[in-house]
N, C-alpha and C positions, 0 to 999 in steps of 0.2 A: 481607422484601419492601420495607418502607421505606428501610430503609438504601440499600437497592439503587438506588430512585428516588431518593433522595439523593444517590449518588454519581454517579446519572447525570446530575442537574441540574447536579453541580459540573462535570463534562467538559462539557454541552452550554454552558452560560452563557461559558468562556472560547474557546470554540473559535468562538462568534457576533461575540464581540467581536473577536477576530483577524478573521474572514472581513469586519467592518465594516471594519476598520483598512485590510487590505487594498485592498480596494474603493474606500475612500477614496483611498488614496495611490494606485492606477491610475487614479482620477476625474483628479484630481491631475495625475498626468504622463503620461497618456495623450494629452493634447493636441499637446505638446510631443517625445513621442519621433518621430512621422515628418520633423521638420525636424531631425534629426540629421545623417542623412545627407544632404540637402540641403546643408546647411551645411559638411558634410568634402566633400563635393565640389564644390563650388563654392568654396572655399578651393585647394582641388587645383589646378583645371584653370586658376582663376582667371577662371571666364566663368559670367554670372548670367543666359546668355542664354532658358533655359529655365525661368525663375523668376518671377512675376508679381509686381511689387512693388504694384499692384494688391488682390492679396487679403492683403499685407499690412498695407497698410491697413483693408480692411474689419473684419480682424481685431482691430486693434489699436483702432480704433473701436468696436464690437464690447464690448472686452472693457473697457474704458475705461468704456463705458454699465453695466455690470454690475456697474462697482463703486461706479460714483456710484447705479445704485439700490441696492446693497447699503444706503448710510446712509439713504435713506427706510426702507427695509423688510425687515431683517435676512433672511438665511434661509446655510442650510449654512455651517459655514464653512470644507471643498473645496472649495467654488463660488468663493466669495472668494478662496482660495491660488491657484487655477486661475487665476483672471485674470490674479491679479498677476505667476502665472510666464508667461503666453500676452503679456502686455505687455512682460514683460522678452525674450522670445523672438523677439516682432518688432521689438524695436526693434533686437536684437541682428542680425537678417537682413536689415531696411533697410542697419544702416548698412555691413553685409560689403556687401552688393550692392551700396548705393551708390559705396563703395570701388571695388569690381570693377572699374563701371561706368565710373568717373571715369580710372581709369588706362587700360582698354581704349581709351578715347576720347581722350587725352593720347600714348596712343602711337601712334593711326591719326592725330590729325594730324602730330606730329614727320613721321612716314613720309611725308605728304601734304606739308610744307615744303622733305623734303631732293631731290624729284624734280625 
């Protein structure tokens, strides 16, 4: 009967630690996978006009604060990765959209010189 609970300690103990592992890494890039496609389509079409560059700031502010309190007062350290990928995320969606933005508007004036 011991044995038994033995070997069932040994399956239950690696199968927690996967299901943590897991969890983690979805904490992780859970943030980050709905601007996936945001960003292939807006690449695509080449218009950011449905995109709030707005919450991407709030975001990137946001996530900026979280990791300057991270050095006051440690805690998780998904929480921390999270940031740092949700800052690389927005910085990468400003500057497409900025991009976008700046040639949409460089080709509406051309068009507005040659009339």
């Amino acid at each position: 009967m011991e044995q038994g609970l033995s070997s069932l300690k040994q399956f239950v103990l690696p199968v927690g630690k996967l299901a943590s592992w897991i969890a983690a890494v979805a904490m992780v890039f859970g943030g980050v996978v709905p601007y996936i496609p945001q960003y292939r389509d807006i690449k695509r079409t080449q218009n950011a006009e449905g995109f709030s560059i707005y919450v991407c700031l709030v975001l990137l502010v946001a996530n900026i604060l979280r990791v300057l309190f991270w050095f006051g007062r440690y805690f998780e350290p998904p929480l921390l990765l999270q940031s740092i990928i949700m800052i690389i995320t927005m910085l990468v969606m400003l500057k497409l959209c900025t991009a976008v933005r700046v040639a949409s508007e460089l080709t509406t004036r051309r068009r507005a010189f040659t009339g």
